[in-house]
C-alpha positions as a Markdown table, in Angstrom:
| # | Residue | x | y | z |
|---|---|---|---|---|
| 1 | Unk | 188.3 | 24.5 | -41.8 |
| 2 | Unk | 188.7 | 28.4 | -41.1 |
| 3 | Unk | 186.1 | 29.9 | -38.3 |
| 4 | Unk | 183.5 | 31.3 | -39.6 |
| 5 | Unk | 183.5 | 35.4 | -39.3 |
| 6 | Unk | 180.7 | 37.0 | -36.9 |
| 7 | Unk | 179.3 | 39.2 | -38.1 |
| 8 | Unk | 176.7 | 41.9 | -36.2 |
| 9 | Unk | 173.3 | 42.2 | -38.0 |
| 10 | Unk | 172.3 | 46.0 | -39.3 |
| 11 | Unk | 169.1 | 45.8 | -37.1 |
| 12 | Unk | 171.7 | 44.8 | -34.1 |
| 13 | Unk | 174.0 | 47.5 | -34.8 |
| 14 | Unk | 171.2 | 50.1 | -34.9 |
| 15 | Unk | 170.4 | 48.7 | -31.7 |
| 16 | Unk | 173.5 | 49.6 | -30.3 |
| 17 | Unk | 173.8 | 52.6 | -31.5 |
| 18 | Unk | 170.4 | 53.6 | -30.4 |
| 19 | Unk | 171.6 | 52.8 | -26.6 |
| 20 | Unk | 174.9 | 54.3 | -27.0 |
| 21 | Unk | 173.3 | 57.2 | -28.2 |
| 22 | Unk | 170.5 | 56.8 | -24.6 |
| 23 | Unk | 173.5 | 56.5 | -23.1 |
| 24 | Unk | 175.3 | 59.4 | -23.9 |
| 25 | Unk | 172.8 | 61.5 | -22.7 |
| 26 | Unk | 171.8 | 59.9 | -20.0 |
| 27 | Unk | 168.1 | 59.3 | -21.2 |
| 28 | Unk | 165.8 | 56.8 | -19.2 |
| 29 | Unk | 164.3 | 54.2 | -20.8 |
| 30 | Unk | 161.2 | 55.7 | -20.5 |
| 31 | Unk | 161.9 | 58.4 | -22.4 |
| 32 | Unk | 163.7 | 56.6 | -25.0 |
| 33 | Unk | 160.4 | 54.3 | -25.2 |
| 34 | Unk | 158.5 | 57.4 | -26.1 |
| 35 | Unk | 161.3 | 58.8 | -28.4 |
| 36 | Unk | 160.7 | 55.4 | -30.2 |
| 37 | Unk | 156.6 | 55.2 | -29.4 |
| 38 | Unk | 157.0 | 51.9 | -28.1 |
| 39 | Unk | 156.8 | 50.5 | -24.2 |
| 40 | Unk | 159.4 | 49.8 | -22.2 |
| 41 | Unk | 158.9 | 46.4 | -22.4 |
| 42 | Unk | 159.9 | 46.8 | -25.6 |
| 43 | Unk | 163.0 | 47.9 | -24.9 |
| 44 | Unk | 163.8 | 45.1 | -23.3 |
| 45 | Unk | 163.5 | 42.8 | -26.0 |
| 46 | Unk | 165.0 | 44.7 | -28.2 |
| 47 | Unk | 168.1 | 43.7 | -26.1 |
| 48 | Unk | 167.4 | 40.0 | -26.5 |
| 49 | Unk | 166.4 | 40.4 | -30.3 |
| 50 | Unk | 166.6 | 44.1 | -32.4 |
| 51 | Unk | 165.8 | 42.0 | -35.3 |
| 52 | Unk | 161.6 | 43.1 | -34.8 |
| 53 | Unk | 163.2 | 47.2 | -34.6 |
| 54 | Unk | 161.7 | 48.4 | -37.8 |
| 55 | Unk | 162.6 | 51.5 | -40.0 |
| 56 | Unk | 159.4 | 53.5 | -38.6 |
| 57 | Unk | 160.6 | 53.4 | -35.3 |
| 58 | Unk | 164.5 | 54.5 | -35.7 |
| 59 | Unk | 162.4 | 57.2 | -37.8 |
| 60 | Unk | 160.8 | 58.3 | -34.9 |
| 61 | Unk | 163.0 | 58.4 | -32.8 |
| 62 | Unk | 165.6 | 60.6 | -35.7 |
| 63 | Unk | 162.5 | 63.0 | -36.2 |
| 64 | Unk | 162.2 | 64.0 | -32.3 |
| 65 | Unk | 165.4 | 64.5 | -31.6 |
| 66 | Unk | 165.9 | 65.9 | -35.1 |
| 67 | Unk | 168.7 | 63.6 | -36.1 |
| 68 | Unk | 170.0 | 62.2 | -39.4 |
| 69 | Unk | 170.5 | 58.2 | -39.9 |
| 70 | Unk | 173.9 | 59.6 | -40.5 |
| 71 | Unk | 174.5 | 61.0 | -37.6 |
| 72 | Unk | 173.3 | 58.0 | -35.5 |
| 73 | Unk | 175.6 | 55.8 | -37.3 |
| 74 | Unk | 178.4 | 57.6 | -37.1 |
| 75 | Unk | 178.4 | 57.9 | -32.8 |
């Protein structure tokens, strides 16, 4: 039987790119937290599960910084 493919959830890959983009920048968690109006606890399960990340908070965090969904996608 062939392996099954992998393959990385949307809510995973926003994820990812949500921290690559922290990362960039060198943005603290905090602030990224408050980008995203959630705690930093938060944050931290996000990294064991982004599957509870929902559309209004990627929104806030593209309308602060003035970003597109594009343009997060695309790092």
């Amino acid at each position: 039987m062939a392996k099954k493919n992998q393959r990385i959830t949307l809510y995973k890959r926003i994820w990812c790119k949500v921290r690559y983009w922290q990362s960039l920048r060198d943005i603290p968690d905090a602030e990224l937290a408050s980008y995203l109006q959630v705690g930093e606890r938060t944050l931290r399960e996000y990294e064991k599960s982004a599957k509870h990340i929902t559309l209004e908070k990627v929104d806030n965090l593209l309308y602060v910084t003035g970003m597109e969904l594009n343009d997060l996608m695309t790092l």
